[in-house]
Steps between C-alpha positions, in 0.01 A plus 500: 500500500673296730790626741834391445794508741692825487182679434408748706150491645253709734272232697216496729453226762332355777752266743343239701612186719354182368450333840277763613454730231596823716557765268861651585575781197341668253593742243098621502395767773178391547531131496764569783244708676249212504782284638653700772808522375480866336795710609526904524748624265520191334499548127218239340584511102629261242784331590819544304696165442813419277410155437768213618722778670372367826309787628250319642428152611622242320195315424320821374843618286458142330164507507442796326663342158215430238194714686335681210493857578080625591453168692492390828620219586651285808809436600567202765889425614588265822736634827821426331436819232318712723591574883715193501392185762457551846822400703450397841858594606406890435280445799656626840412575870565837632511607878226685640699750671633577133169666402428670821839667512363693157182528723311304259225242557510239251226293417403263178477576194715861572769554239782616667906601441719254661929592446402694169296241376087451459342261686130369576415391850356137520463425875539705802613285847677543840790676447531430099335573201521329222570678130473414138769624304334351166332717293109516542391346168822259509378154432181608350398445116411812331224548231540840273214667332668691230388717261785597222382920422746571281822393312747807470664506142694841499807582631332835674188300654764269634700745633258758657344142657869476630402797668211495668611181663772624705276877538215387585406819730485760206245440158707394193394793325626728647884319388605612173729271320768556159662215326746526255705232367732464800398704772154549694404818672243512779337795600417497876189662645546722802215295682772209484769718656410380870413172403674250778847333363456681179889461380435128583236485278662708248782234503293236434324621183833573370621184547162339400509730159856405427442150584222391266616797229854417498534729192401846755854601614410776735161580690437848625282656749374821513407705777415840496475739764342808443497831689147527666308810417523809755160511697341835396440715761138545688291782340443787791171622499543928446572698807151697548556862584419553857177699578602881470465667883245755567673846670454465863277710643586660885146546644482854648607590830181547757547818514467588131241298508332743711593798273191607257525503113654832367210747396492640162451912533155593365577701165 
Protein backbone atom coordinates (compact mmCIF):
# COMPACT_ATOMS: atom_id res chain seq x y z
CA UNK A 1 0.00 0.00 0.00
CA UNK A 2 1.36 3.10 -0.99
CA UNK A 3 0.38 6.62 0.58
CA UNK A 4 -1.44 8.97 -1.36
CA UNK A 5 -1.85 12.72 -0.79
CA UNK A 6 -4.77 13.54 1.46
CA UNK A 7 -4.13 10.43 3.37
CA UNK A 8 -3.60 10.64 6.67
CA UNK A 9 -0.53 8.93 8.10
CA UNK A 10 1.32 8.21 11.56
CA UNK A 11 5.28 8.17 10.78
CA UNK A 12 8.41 7.49 12.50
CA UNK A 13 11.68 9.24 11.58
CA UNK A 14 15.12 9.97 12.08
CA UNK A 15 16.23 13.80 10.72
CA UNK A 16 19.73 14.31 9.86
CA UNK A 17 21.97 17.07 8.03
CA UNK A 18 23.69 15.64 5.03
CA UNK A 19 26.90 17.69 5.39
CA UNK A 20 27.60 16.30 8.67
CA UNK A 21 25.09 13.86 9.40
CA UNK A 22 24.14 15.43 12.95
CA UNK A 23 21.05 13.96 13.94
CA UNK A 24 18.56 16.97 14.81
CA UNK A 25 14.84 15.16 15.53
CA UNK A 26 13.48 12.12 16.10
CA UNK A 27 10.13 10.79 16.67
CA UNK A 28 11.99 7.57 18.62
CA UNK A 29 12.91 8.07 22.44
CA UNK A 30 15.73 6.12 22.47
CA UNK A 31 17.40 6.92 19.28
CA UNK A 32 17.12 10.61 20.64
CA UNK A 33 18.69 9.45 23.83
CA UNK A 34 21.73 8.05 21.99
CA UNK A 35 21.93 11.41 20.20
CA UNK A 36 21.59 13.96 22.87
CA UNK A 37 18.84 15.46 21.75
CA UNK A 38 16.11 13.67 24.08
CA UNK A 39 13.87 16.25 25.71
CA UNK A 40 11.78 15.93 29.17
CA UNK A 41 8.22 16.12 28.52
CA UNK A 42 8.68 15.72 25.06
CA UNK A 43 6.20 13.26 23.64
CA UNK A 44 8.31 10.55 21.30
CA UNK A 45 5.35 8.63 19.26
CA UNK A 46 4.24 8.36 15.70
CA UNK A 47 3.90 11.36 14.07
CA UNK A 48 0.54 12.45 12.76
CA UNK A 49 0.70 14.12 9.21
CA UNK A 50 -2.15 15.19 6.72
CA UNK A 51 -0.21 14.69 3.72
CA UNK A 52 0.32 17.92 1.26
CA UNK A 53 -1.45 20.23 3.93
CA UNK A 54 1.98 21.55 4.69
CA UNK A 55 2.45 20.44 8.17
CA UNK A 56 5.77 19.75 7.90
CA UNK A 57 8.65 20.48 5.67
CA UNK A 58 8.14 20.68 2.34
CA UNK A 59 10.52 18.20 1.10
CA UNK A 60 9.22 15.51 3.60
CA UNK A 61 5.23 16.56 2.78
CA UNK A 62 6.30 15.75 -0.97
CA UNK A 63 8.36 13.24 -0.12
CA UNK A 64 6.17 11.21 1.65
CA UNK A 65 3.92 10.54 -1.71
CA UNK A 66 4.46 6.83 -2.93
CA UNK A 67 6.36 5.35 0.47
CA UNK A 68 4.72 1.97 0.96
CA UNK A 69 3.39 1.82 4.37
CA UNK A 70 5.88 -0.97 6.82
CA UNK A 71 9.02 0.43 5.06
CA UNK A 72 11.60 2.64 5.75
CA UNK A 73 12.82 4.55 3.52
CA UNK A 74 14.84 7.99 2.87
CA UNK A 75 13.87 11.07 2.12
CA UNK A 76 16.57 13.74 0.74
CA UNK A 77 15.24 17.53 -0.21
CA UNK A 78 17.84 20.62 -0.82
CA UNK A 79 17.66 24.25 1.36
CA UNK A 80 15.06 25.73 -0.81
CA UNK A 81 12.21 23.02 0.72
CA UNK A 82 13.58 22.72 4.01
CA UNK A 83 14.93 25.71 6.29
CA UNK A 84 15.19 27.85 3.22
CA UNK A 85 19.05 29.21 2.08
CA UNK A 86 21.12 31.00 4.30
CA UNK A 87 20.87 34.88 3.71
CA UNK A 88 23.76 36.84 4.62
CA UNK A 89 21.70 40.05 5.12
CA UNK A 90 19.90 38.30 8.31
CA UNK A 91 23.33 38.62 9.80
CA UNK A 92 23.75 41.75 12.17
CA UNK A 93 26.13 43.32 14.80
CA UNK A 94 24.80 44.09 18.14
CA UNK A 95 26.45 46.40 20.86
CA UNK A 96 28.03 44.92 23.72
CA UNK A 97 26.55 47.09 26.21
CA UNK A 98 23.14 45.64 24.77
CA UNK A 99 23.73 42.24 26.45
CA UNK A 100 25.23 43.46 29.61
CA UNK A 101 22.36 45.83 30.31
CA UNK A 102 20.16 42.30 30.57
CA UNK A 103 23.31 41.26 32.61
CA UNK A 104 24.03 38.62 30.21
CA UNK A 105 27.39 37.33 28.94
CA UNK A 106 27.16 36.26 25.50
CA UNK A 107 29.41 34.00 23.97
CA UNK A 108 29.29 31.61 20.63
CA UNK A 109 27.21 29.37 19.82
CA UNK A 110 24.47 30.86 22.73
CA UNK A 111 20.97 31.15 21.31
CA UNK A 112 19.65 34.15 22.46
CA UNK A 113 16.28 36.68 22.11
CA UNK A 114 17.16 39.76 20.32
CA UNK A 115 13.73 42.50 19.85
CA UNK A 116 11.34 39.34 20.10
CA UNK A 117 13.19 37.44 17.78
CA UNK A 118 15.73 34.14 18.10
CA UNK A 119 19.04 34.52 17.35
CA UNK A 120 22.44 32.42 17.46
CA UNK A 121 25.63 34.18 18.43
CA UNK A 122 28.48 33.81 15.80
CA UNK A 123 31.35 36.04 17.08
CA UNK A 124 31.87 37.91 20.19
CA UNK A 125 34.36 41.31 19.81
CA UNK A 126 35.09 44.74 21.43
CA UNK A 127 32.09 46.31 21.99
CA UNK A 128 29.85 44.11 19.38
CA UNK A 129 28.69 40.85 18.92
CA UNK A 130 27.77 39.52 16.07
CA UNK A 131 24.22 37.42 15.61
CA UNK A 132 22.65 35.05 13.18
CA UNK A 133 19.18 35.64 12.66
CA UNK A 134 18.96 32.51 10.15
CA UNK A 135 17.64 29.57 11.35
CA UNK A 136 20.22 26.86 12.58
CA UNK A 137 19.69 24.18 9.91
CA UNK A 138 19.00 27.06 7.19
CA UNK A 139 21.11 26.28 4.22
CA UNK A 140 21.61 22.74 5.12
CA UNK A 141 20.23 19.62 3.02
CA UNK A 142 18.16 17.37 5.03
CA UNK A 143 17.99 13.49 4.75
CA UNK A 144 14.64 11.80 6.42
CA UNK A 145 14.54 8.31 7.66
CA UNK A 146 10.91 7.54 7.57
CA UNK A 147 9.06 4.82 8.49
CA UNK A 148 5.15 5.06 7.31
CA UNK A 149 3.24 2.99 10.73
CA UNK A 150 0.06 3.33 9.70
CA UNK A 151 -2.50 4.75 7.15
CA UNK A 152 -5.77 5.92 9.04
CA UNK A 153 -8.96 4.89 6.97
CA UNK A 154 -11.90 5.79 9.40
CA UNK A 155 -13.43 8.80 10.03
CA UNK A 156 -13.07 8.09 14.09
CA UNK A 157 -9.20 7.03 13.86
CA UNK A 158 -8.84 10.26 11.96
CA UNK A 159 -10.52 12.21 14.23
CA UNK A 160 -9.42 10.95 17.72
CA UNK A 161 -5.68 11.36 15.82
CA UNK A 162 -7.04 15.01 15.41
CA UNK A 163 -6.96 14.85 18.96
CA UNK A 164 -4.15 13.74 20.39
CA UNK A 165 -2.22 16.14 18.24
CA UNK A 166 -3.29 19.29 19.67
CA UNK A 167 -3.62 17.22 23.54
CA UNK A 168 -0.78 15.79 23.65
CA UNK A 169 -0.46 16.02 27.67
CA UNK A 170 -3.46 13.62 28.47
CA UNK A 171 -3.63 9.62 26.87
CA UNK A 172 -6.21 9.41 24.01
CA UNK A 173 -8.10 7.02 25.87
CA UNK A 174 -9.17 8.53 28.23
CA UNK A 175 -11.27 11.01 25.28
CA UNK A 176 -14.45 9.55 24.39
CA UNK A 177 -15.77 10.51 21.06
CA UNK A 178 -19.75 10.28 19.27
CA UNK A 179 -20.33 10.87 15.65
CA UNK A 180 -23.43 11.13 14.12
CA UNK A 181 -24.13 12.27 10.75
CA UNK A 182 -23.57 15.98 11.38
CA UNK A 183 -22.35 16.60 14.65
CA UNK A 184 -19.32 15.14 16.80
CA UNK A 185 -19.32 14.99 20.54
CA UNK A 186 -16.13 14.80 22.58
CA UNK A 187 -16.03 13.72 25.92
CA UNK A 188 -13.26 15.48 27.92
CA UNK A 189 -11.30 13.79 30.70
CA UNK A 190 -10.91 15.68 33.94
CA UNK A 191 -7.02 15.02 33.74
CA UNK A 192 -7.30 17.45 30.59
CA UNK A 193 -9.13 20.12 32.58
CA UNK A 194 -5.75 21.98 33.58
CA UNK A 195 -4.11 21.25 30.54
CA UNK A 196 -2.23 24.73 29.39
CA UNK A 197 -4.34 26.76 26.53
CA UNK A 198 -6.91 24.09 26.59
CA UNK A 199 -9.83 26.34 24.79
CA UNK A 200 -7.03 26.98 22.21
CA UNK A 201 -6.66 23.60 21.60
CA UNK A 202 -10.23 22.89 21.76
CA UNK A 203 -10.59 25.47 18.89
CA UNK A 204 -8.36 23.92 16.80
CA UNK A 205 -9.79 20.39 16.69
CA UNK A 206 -12.99 21.95 15.91
CA UNK A 207 -11.84 23.68 13.20
CA UNK A 208 -9.54 20.76 12.12
CA UNK A 209 -12.81 18.28 12.38
CA UNK A 210 -14.96 20.67 10.42
CA UNK A 211 -12.30 21.33 8.00
CA UNK A 212 -11.43 17.93 6.57
CA UNK A 213 -15.30 16.60 7.49
CA UNK A 214 -17.06 19.40 5.99
CA UNK A 215 -20.29 17.32 6.34
CA UNK A 216 -19.93 17.63 10.72
CA UNK A 217 -21.93 20.86 11.32
CA UNK A 218 -21.39 21.22 15.00
CA UNK A 219 -18.57 19.73 17.38
CA UNK A 220 -19.21 19.49 21.06
CA UNK A 221 -17.18 19.15 24.08
CA UNK A 222 -17.96 17.76 27.14
CA UNK A 223 -16.79 18.49 30.43
CA UNK A 224 -18.03 17.25 33.47
CA UNK A 225 -17.51 18.35 36.83
CA UNK A 226 -18.46 16.29 39.50
CA UNK A 227 -19.01 16.93 43.22
CA UNK A 228 -15.98 15.28 45.06
CA UNK A 229 -16.89 12.79 47.70
CA UNK A 230 -17.08 14.07 51.50
CA UNK A 231 -13.86 12.73 53.32
CA UNK A 232 -15.23 10.33 56.00
CA UNK A 233 -14.39 11.18 59.22
CA UNK A 234 -11.27 9.56 61.34
CA UNK A 235 -12.38 6.51 63.41
CA UNK A 236 -11.76 7.46 67.38
CA UNK A 237 -10.37 4.76 69.15
CA UNK A 238 -13.15 4.04 72.40
CA UNK A 239 -12.77 6.22 75.40
CA UNK A 240 -11.34 3.55 78.09
CA UNK A 241 -13.03 3.92 81.42
CA UNK A 242 -10.67 5.49 83.79
CA UNK A 243 -9.24 3.22 86.58
CA UNK A 244 -11.99 3.17 89.41
CA UNK A 245 -10.33 5.07 92.77
CA UNK A 246 -9.67 3.15 95.82
CA UNK A 247 -11.48 4.97 99.18
CA UNK A 248 -8.85 6.98 100.76
CA UNK A 249 -7.69 5.86 103.74
CA UNK A 250 -6.73 8.69 106.76
CA UNK A 251 -3.93 6.85 108.66
CA UNK A 252 -4.73 7.08 112.40
CA UNK A 253 -3.88 9.83 114.53
CA UNK A 254 -0.62 8.97 116.90
CA UNK A 255 -2.45 8.90 119.54
CA UNK A 256 -4.92 6.16 118.56
CA UNK A 257 -2.24 4.59 117.48
CA UNK A 258 -1.18 4.26 120.94
CA UNK A 259 -4.65 3.04 122.14
CA UNK A 260 -4.75 -1.02 122.55
CA UNK A 261 -7.24 -3.29 120.64
CA UNK A 262 -10.68 -3.51 122.44
CA UNK A 263 -10.79 -6.77 124.68
CA UNK A 264 -13.48 -9.20 124.23
CA UNK A 265 -15.10 -10.04 127.97
CA UNK A 266 -14.27 -13.65 128.88
CA UNK A 267 -17.77 -15.53 128.77
Amino acid sequence: MEVKKGDFVLIDFVARVKESGEVFSTTLAERAKKERIFREGEVYEPMLVAVGEGWVLKGLDEGLVGLEVGKESPVEFPPEKGFGPRDPAKLKMVPLRKFEAEDMTPRPGLTVEIDGKLAVIRSVGAGRVQVDFNPPLAGKTLIYNVAVKKVLETKEEKIKALIRRRIQAVALEKFDLKLSEKEATIIVPEEAFLVEDLQYAKRGIATDIQKFFPEIETVNFIETFKKAPPSKPEAKAPASEPPKQLPELTPPSSKEAQQPAPQKAAP
